[in-house]
LUMGU-74811 format. One line per 4 residues: for each residue x negated, y, z negated of C-alpha. Coordinates in pm, 1 decimal. Layout:
N
X,Y,Z  ...
***
This chain:
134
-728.1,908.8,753.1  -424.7,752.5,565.7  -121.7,606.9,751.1  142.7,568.9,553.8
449.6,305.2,662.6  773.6,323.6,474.9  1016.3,70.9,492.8  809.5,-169.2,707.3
980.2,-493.1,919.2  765.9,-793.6,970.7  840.3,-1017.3,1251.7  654.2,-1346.4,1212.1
657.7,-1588.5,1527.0  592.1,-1936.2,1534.2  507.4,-2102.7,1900.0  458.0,-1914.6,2215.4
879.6,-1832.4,2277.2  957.1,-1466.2,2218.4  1292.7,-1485.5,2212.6  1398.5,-1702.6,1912.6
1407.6,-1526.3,1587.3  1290.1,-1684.0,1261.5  1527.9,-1631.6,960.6  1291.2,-1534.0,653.8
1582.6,-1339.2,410.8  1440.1,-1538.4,129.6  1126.4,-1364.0,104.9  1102.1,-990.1,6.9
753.2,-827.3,13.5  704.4,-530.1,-225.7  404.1,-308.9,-316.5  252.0,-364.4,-13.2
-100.3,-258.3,-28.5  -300.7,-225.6,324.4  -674.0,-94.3,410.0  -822.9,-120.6,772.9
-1147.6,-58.3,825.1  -1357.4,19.4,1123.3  -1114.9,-90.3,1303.1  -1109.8,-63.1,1676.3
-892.3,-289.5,1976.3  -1227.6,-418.5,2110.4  -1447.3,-448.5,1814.6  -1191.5,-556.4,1541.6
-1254.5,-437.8,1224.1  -1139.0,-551.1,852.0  -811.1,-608.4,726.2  -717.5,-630.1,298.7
-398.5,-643.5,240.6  -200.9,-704.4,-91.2  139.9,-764.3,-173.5  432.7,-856.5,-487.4
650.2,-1114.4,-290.5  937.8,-1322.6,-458.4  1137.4,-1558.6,-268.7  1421.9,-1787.5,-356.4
1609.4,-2059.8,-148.0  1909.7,-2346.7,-211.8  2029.2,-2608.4,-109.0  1960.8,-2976.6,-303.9
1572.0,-2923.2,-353.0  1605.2,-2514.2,-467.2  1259.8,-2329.2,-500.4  1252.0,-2020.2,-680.7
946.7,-1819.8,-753.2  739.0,-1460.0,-750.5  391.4,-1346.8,-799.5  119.0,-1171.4,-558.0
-39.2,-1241.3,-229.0  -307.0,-1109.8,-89.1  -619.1,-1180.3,163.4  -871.4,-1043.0,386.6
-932.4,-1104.9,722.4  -1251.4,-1007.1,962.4  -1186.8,-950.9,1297.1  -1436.7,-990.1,1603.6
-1153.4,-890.9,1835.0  -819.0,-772.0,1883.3  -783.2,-714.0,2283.3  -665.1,-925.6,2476.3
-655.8,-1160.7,2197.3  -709.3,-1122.7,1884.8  -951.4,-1360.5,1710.5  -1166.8,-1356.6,1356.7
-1196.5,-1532.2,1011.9  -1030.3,-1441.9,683.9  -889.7,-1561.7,329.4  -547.8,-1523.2,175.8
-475.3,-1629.7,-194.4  -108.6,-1680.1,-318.3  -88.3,-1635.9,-682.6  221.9,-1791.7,-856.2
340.2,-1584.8,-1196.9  647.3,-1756.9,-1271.9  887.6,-2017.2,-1060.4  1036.9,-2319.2,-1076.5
1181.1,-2613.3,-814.4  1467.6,-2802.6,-885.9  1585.1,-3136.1,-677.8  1683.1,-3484.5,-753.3
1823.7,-3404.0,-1158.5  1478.8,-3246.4,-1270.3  1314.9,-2895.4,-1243.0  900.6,-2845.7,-1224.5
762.4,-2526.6,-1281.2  545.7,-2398.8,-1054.8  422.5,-2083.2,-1315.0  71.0,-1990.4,-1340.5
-56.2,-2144.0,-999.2  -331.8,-2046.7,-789.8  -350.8,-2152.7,-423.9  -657.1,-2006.1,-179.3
-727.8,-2082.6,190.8  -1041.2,-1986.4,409.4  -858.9,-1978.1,761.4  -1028.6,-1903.0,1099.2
-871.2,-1854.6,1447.6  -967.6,-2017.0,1732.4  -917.3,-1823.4,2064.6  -969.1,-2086.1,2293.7
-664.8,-2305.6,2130.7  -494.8,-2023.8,1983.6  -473.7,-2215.4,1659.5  -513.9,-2192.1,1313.5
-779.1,-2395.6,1125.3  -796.6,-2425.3,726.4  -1196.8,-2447.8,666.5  -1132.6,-2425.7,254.0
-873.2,-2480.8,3.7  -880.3,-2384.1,-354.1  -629.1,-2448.2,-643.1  -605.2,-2375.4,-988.2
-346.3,-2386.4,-1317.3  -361.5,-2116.2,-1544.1
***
């Protein structure tokens, strides 16, 4: 079975409050890539996902930069909550930060995470980091 999503919105939420809304214009996602597999609400499944993303903000410290993302993540669960392990890798191809009369360029970087979820604080916990230049 394929599913096929055109023109997707993603809604990221920090915090338990529903109602705020979190401004993220300065990211655009394109070439999304998704696969699920064996996925089911009370088993979980797996999750790949890869994307291009580019991004660019202002103000007196301006970032500016676009490359790939991507990352898998292994569910045990997704009902009631979901819980599970994963990785996500942000690859850097070109970009550059500018602040205080001097630009650094951020091209050719190479940041990886291990994450895993923990249901019983509902957080987040980084169990790896990786980073590389090119």
């Amino acid at each position: 079975m394929i599913v096929l999503l055109q023109n997707p919105k993603l809604t990221l939420r920090i915090g338990k409050d529903y109602r705020g809304t979190s401004d993220l214009s300065f990211l655009k996602l394109t070439n999304v890539n998704l696969t699920l597999k064996n996925f089911s609400s009370k088993t979980g499944g797996s999750i790949a996902f890869q994307a291009t993303f580019a991004f660019t903000t202002g103000g007196e410290t301006a970032i500016a930069a676009n490359g790939t993302v991507k990352g898998s993540i292994q569910l045990a669960s997704v009902y009631p909550k979901p819980y599970g392990k994963g990785s996500v890798e942000l690859a850097v191809d070109s970009g550059s930060q500018a602040g205080d009369k001097r630009t650094i360029s951020l091209s050719g970087l190479t940041l990886a995470t291990d994450l895993v979820y923990d249901q019983r604080t509902e957080t987040f916990a980084i169990t790896a980091r990786r980073q590389r230049r090119a």
